[in-house]
N, CA, C and O atoms as a Tinker XYZ file with bonds, in Angstrom:
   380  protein
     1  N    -15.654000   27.560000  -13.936000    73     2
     2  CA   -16.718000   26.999000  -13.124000    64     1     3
     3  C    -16.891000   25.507000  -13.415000    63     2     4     5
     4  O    -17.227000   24.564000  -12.698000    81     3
     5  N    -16.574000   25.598000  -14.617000    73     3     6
     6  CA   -16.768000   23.480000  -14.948000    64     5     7
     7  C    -15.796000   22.724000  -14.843000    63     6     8     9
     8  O    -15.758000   21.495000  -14.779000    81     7
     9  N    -14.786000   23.674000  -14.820000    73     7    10
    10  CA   -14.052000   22.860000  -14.303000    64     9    11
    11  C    -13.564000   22.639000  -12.682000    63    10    12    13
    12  O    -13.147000   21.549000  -12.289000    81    11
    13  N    -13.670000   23.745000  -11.867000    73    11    14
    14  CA   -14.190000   23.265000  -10.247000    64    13    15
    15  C    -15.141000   22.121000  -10.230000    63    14    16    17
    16  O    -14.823000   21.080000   -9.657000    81    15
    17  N    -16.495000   22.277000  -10.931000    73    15    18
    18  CA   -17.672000   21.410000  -10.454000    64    17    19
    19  C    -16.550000   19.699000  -10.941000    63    18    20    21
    20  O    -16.277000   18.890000  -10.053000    81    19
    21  N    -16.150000   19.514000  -12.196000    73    19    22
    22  CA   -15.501000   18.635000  -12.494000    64    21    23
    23  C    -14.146000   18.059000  -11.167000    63    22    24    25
    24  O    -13.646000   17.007000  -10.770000    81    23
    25  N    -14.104000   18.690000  -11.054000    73    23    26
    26  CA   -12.837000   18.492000   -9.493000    64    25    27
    27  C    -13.570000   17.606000   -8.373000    63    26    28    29
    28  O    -13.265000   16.471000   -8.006000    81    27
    29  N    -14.579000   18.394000   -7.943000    73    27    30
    30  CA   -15.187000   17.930000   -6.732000    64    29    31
    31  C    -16.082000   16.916000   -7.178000    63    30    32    33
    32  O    -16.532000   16.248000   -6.247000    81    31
    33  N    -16.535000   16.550000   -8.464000    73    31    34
    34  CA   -17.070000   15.188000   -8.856000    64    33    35
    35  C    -16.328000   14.042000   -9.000000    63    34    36    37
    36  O    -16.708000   12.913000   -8.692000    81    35
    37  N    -14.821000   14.467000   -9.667000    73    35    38
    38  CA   -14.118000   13.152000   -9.471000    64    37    39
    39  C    -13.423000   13.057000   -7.808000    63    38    40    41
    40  O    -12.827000   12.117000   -7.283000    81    39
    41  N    -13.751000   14.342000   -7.289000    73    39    42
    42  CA   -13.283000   13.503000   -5.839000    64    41    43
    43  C    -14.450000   12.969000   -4.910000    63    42    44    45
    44  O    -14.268000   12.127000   -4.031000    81    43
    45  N    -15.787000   13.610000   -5.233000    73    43    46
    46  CA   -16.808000   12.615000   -4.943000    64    45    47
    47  C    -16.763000   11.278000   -5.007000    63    46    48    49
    48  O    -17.297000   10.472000   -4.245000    81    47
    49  N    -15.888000   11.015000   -6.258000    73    47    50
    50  CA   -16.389000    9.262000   -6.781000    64    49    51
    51  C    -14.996000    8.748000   -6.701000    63    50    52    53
    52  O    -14.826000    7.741000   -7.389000    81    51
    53  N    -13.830000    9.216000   -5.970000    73    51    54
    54  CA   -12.688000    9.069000   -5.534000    64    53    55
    55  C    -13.195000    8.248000   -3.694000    63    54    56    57
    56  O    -12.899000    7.151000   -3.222000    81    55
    57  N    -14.018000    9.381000   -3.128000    73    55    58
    58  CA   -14.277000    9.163000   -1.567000    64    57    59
    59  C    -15.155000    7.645000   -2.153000    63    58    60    61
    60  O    -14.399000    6.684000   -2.015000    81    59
    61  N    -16.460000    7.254000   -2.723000    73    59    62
    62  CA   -17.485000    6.573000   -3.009000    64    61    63
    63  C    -16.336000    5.189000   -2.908000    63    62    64    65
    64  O    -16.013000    4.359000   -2.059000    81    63
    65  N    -15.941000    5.561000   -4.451000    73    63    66
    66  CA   -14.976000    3.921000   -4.520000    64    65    67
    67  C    -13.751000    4.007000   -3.019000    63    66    68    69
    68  O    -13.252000    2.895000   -3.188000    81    67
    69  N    -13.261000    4.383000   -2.187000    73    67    70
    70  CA   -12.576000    4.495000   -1.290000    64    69    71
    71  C    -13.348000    3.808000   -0.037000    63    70    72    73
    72  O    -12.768000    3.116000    0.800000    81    71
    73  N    -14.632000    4.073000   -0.027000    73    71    74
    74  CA   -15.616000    3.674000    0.926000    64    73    75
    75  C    -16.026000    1.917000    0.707000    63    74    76    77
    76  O    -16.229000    1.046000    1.553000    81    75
    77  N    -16.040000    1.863000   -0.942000    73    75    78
    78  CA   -16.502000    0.437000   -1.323000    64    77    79
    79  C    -15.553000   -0.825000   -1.298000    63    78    80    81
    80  O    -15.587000   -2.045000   -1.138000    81    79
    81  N    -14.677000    0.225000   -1.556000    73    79    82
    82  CA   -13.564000   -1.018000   -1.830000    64    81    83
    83  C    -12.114000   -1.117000   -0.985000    63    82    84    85
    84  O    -11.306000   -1.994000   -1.291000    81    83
    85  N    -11.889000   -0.346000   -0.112000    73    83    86
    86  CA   -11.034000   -0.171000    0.972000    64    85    87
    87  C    -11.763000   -0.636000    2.276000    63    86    88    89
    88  O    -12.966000   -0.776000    2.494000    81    87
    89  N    -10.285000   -0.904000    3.362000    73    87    90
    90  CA   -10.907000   -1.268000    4.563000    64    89    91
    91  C    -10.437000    0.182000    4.973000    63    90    92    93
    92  O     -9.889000    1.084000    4.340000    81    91
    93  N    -10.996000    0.015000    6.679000    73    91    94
    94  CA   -10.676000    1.376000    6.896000    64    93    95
    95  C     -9.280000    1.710000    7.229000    63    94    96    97
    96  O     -8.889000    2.878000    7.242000    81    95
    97  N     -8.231000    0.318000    7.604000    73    95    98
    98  CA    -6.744000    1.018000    7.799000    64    97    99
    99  C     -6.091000    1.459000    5.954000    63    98   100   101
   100  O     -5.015000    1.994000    5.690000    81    99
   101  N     -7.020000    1.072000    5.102000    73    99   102
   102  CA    -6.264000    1.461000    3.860000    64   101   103
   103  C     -6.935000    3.265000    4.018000    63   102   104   105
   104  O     -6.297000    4.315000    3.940000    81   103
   105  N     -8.127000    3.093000    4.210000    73   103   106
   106  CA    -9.109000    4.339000    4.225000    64   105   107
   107  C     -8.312000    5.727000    4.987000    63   106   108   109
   108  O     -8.187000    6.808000    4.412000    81   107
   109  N     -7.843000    5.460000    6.305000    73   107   110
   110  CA    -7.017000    6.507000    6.913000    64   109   111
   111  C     -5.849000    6.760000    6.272000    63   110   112   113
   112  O     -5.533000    7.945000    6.168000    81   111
   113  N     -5.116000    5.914000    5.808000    73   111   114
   114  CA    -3.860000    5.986000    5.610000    64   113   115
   115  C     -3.902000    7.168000    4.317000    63   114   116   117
   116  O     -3.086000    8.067000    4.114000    81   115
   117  N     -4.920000    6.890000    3.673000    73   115   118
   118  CA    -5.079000    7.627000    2.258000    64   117   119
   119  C     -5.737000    9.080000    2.618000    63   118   120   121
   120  O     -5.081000   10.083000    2.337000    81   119
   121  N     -6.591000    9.170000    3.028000    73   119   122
   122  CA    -6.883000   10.886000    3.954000    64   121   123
   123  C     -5.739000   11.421000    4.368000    63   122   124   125
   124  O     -5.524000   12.547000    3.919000    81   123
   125  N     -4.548000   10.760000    5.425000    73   123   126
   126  CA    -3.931000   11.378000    6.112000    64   125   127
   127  C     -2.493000   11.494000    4.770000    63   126   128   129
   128  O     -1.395000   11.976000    5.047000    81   127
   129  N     -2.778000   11.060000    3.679000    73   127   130
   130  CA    -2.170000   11.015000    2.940000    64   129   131
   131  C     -2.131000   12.272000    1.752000    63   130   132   133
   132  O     -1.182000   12.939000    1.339000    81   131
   133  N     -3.782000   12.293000    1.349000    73   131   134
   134  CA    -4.560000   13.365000    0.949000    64   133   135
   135  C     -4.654000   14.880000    1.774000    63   134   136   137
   136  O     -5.213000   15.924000    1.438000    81   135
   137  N     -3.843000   14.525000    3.023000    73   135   138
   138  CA    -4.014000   15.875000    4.057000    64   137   139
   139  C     -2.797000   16.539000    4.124000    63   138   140   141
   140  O     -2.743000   17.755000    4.305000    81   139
   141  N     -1.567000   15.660000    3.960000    73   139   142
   142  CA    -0.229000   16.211000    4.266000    64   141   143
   143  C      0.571000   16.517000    2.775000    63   142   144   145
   144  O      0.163000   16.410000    1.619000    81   143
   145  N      1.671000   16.874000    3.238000    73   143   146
   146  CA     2.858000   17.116000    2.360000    64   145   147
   147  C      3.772000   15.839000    2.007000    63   146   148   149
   148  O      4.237000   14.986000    2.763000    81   147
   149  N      3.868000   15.968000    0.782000    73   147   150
   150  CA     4.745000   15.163000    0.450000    64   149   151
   151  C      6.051000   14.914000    1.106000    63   150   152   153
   152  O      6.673000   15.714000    0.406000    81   151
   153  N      6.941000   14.440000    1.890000    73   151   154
   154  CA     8.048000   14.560000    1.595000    64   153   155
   155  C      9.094000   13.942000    0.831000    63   154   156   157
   156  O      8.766000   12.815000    0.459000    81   155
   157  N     10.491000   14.377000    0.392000    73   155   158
   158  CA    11.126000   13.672000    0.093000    64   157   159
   159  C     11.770000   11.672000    0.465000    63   158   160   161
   160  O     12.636000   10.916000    0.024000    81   159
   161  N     11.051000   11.646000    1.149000    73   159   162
   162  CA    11.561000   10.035000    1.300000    64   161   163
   163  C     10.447000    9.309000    1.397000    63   162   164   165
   164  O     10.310000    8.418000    2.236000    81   163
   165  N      9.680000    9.595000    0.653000    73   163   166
   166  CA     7.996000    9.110000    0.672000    64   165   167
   167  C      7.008000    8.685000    1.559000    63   166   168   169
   168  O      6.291000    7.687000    1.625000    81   167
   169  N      7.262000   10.459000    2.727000    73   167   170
   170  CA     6.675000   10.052000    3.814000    64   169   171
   171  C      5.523000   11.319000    3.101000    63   170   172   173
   172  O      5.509000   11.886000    2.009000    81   171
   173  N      4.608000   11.402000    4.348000    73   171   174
   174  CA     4.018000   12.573000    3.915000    64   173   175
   175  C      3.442000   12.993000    5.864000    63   174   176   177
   176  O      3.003000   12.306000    6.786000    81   175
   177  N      3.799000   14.561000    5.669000    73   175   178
   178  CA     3.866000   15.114000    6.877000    64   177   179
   179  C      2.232000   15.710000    6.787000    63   178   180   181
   180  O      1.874000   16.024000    5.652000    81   179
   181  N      1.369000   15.859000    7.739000    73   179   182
   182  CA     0.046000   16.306000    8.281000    64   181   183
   183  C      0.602000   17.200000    8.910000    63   182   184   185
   184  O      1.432000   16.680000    9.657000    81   183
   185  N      0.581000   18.761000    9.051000    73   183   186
   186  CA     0.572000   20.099000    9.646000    64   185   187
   187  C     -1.049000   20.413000   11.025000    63   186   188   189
   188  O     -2.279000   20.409000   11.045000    81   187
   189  N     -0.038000   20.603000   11.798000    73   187   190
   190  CA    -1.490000   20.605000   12.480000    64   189   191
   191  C     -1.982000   19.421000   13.621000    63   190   192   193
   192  O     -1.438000   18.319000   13.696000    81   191
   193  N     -3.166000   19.885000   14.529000    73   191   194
   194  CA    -3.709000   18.367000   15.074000    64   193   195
   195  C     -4.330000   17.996000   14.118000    63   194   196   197
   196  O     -4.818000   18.717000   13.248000    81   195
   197  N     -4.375000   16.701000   14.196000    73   195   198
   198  CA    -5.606000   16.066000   13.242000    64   197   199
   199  C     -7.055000   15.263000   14.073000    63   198   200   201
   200  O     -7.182000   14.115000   14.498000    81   199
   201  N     -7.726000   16.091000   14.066000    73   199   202
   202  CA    -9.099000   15.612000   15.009000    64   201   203
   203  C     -9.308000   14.083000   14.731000    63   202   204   205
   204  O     -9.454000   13.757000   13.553000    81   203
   205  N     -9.341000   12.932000   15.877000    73   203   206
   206  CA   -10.000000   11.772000   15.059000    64   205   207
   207  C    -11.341000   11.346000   14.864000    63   206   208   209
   208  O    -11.825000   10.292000   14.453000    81   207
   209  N    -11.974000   12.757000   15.378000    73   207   210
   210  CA   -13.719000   12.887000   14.897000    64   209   211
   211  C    -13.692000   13.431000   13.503000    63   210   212   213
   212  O    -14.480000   12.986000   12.668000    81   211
   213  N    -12.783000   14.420000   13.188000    73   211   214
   214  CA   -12.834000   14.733000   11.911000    64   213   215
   215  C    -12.594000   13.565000   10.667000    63   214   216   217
   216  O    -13.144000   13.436000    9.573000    81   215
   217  N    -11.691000   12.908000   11.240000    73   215   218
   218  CA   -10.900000   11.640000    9.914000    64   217   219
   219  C    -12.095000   10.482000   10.224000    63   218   220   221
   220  O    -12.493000    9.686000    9.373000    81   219
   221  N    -12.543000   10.545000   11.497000    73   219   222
   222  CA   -13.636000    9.339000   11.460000    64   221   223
   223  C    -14.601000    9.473000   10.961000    63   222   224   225
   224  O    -15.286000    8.461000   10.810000    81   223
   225  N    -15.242000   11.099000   10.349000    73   223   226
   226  CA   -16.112000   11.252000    9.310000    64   225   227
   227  C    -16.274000   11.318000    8.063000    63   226   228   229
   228  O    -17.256000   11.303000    7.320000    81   227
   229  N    -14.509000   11.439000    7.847000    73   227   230
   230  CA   -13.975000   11.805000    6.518000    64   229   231
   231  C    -13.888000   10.472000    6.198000    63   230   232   233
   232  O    -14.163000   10.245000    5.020000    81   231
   233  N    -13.556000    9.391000    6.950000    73   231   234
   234  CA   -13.175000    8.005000    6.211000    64   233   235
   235  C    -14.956000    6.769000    6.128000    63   234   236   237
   236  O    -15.181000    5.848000    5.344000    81   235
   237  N    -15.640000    7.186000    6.999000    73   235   238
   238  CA   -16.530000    6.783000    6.926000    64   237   239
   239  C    -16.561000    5.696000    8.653000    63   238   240   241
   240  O    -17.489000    4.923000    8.890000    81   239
   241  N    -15.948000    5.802000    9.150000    73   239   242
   242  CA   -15.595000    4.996000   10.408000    64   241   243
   243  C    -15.810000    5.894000   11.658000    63   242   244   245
   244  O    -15.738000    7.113000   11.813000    81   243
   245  N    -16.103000    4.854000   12.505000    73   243   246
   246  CA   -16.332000    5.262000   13.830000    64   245   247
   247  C    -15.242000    5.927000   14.706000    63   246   248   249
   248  O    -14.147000    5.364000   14.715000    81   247
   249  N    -15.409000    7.158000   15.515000    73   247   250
   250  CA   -13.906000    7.274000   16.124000    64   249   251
   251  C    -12.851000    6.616000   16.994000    63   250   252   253
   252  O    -11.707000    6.860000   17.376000    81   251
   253  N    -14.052000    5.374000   17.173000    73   251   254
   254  CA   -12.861000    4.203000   18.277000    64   253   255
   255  C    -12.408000    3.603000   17.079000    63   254   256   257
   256  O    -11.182000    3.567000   16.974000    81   255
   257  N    -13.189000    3.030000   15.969000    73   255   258
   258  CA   -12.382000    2.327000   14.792000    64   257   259
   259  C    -11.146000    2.952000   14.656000    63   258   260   261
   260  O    -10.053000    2.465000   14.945000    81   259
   261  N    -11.417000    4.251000   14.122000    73   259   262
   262  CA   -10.052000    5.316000   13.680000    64   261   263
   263  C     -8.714000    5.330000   14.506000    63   262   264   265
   264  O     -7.556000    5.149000   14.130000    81   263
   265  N     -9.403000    5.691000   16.155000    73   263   266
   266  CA    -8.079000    5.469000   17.158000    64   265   267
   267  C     -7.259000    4.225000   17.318000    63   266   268   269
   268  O     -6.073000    4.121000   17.631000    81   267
   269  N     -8.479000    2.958000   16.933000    73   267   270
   270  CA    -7.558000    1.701000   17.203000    64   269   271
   271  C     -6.494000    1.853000   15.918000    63   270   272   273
   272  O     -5.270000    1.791000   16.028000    81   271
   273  N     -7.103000    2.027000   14.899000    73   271   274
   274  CA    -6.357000    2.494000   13.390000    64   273   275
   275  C     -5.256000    2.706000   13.460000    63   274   276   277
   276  O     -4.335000    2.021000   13.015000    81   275
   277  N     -5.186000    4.115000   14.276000    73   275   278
   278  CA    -3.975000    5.391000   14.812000    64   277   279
   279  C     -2.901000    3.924000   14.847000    63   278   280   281
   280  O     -2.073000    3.498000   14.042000    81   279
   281  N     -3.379000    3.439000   16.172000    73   279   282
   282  CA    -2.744000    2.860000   17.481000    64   281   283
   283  C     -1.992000    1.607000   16.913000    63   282   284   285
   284  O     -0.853000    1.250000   17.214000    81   283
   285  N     -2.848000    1.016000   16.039000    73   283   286
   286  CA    -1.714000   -0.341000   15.178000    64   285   287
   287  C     -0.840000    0.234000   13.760000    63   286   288   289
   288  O     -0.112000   -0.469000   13.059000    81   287
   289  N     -1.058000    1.326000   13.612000    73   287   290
   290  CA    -0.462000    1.827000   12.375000    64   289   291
   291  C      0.760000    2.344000   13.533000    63   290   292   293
   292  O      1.836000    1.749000   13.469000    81   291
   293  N      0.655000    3.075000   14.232000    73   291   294
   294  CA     1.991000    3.785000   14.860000    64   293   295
   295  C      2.956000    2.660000   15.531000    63   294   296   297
   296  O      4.165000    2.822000   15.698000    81   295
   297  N      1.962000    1.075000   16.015000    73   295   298
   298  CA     3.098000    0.115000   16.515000    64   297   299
   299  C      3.888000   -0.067000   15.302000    63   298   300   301
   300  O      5.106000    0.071000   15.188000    81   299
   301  N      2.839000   -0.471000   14.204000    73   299   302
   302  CA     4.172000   -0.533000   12.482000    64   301   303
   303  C      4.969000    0.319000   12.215000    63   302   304   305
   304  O      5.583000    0.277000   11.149000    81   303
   305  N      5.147000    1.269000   13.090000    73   303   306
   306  CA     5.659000    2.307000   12.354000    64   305   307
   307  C      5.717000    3.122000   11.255000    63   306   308   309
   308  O      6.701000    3.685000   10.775000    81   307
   309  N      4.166000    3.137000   10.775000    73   307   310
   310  CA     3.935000    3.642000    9.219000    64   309   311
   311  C      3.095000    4.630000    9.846000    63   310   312   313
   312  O      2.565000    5.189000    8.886000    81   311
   313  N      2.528000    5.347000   11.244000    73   311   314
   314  CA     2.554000    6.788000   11.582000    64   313   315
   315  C      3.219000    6.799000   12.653000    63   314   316   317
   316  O      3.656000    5.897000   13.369000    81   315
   317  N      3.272000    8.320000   12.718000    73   315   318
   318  CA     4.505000    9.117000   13.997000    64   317   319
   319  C      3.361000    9.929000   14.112000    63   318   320   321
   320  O      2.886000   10.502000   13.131000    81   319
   321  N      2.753000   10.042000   15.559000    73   319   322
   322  CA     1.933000   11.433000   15.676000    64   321   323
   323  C      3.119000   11.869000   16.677000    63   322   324   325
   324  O      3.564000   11.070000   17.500000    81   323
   325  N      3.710000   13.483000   16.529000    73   323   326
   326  CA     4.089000   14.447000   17.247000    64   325   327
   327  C      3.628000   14.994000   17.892000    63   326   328   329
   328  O      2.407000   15.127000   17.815000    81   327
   329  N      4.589000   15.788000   19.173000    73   327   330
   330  CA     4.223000   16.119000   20.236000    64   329   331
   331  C      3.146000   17.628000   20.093000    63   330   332   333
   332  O      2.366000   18.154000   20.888000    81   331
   333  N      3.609000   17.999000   18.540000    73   331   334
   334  CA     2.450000   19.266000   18.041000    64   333   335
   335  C      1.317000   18.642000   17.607000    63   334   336   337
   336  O      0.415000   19.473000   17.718000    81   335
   337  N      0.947000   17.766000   17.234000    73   335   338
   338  CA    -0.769000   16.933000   17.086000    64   337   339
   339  C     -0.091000   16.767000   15.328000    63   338   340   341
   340  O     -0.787000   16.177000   14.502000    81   339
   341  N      1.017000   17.232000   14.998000    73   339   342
   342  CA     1.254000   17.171000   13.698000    64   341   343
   343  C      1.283000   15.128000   13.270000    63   342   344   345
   344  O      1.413000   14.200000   14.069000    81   343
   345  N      1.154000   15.092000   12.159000    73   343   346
   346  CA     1.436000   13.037000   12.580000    64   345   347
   347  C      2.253000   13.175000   10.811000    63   346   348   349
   348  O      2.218000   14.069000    9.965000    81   347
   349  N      2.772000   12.131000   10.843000    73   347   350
   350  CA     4.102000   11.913000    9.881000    64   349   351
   351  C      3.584000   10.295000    9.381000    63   350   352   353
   352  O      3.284000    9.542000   10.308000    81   351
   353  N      3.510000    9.931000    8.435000    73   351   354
   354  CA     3.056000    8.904000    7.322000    64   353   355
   355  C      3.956000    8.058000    6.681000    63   354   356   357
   356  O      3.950000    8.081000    5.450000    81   355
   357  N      4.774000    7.270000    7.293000    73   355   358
   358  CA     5.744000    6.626000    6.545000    64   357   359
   359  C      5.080000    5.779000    5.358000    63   358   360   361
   360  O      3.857000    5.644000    5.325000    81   359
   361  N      6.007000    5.144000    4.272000    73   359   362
   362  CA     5.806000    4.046000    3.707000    64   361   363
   363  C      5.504000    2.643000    4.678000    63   362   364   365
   364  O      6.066000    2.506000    5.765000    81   363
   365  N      4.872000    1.977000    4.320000    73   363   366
   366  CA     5.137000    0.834000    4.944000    64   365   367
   367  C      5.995000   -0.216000    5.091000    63   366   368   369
   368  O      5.621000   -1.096000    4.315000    81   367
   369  N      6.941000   -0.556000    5.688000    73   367   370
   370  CA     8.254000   -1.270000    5.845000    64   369   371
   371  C      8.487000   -2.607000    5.034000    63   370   372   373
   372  O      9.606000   -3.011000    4.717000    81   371
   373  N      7.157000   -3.322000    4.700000    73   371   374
   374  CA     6.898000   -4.295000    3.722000    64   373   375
   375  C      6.878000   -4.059000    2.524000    63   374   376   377
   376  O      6.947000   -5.132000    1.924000    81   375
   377  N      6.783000   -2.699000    1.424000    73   375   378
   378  CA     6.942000   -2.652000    0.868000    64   377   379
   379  C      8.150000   -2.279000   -0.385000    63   378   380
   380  O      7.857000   -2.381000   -1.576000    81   379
């Protein structure tokens, strides 16, 4: 039991500092990061649609913020949303 309650406190103060000190394209990138699978080439795959009312509550942002988010992250090519609502997370090409 203390150690569950211990889990969900350091991810309490994981979301807190995420909110303070991130913008929100660092903010999505790290949810949708926190949501998917790892893969081998250091992408990470999201299973599923991903609501952008859901991630716009989860990140602390509005859902037009979030979509514009989507929309300049997928011109970089650091997301792929699929034709299943599934979305794919590349590294970023600058790094």
């Amino acid at each position: 039991m203390v150690s569950f309650l211990v889990q969900r406190l350091r991810g309490a103060n994981r979301r807190i500092a995420s909110l303070a000190l991130h913008d929100v394209h660092d903010r999505v990138i790290d949810y949708l990061r926190e949501a998917g699978e790892a893969g081998g080439d250091g992408s990470f795959h999201v299973r599923g649609r991903v609501s952008r009312t859901e991630m716009a509550y989860m990140v602390g942002a509005s859902r037009e913020m979030v979509c514009r988010v989507m929309r300049q992250l997928s011109r970089r090519s650091i997301v792929d949303a699929l034709d299943d609502g599934s979305i794919i997370v590349r590294p970023p090409l600058d790094h």
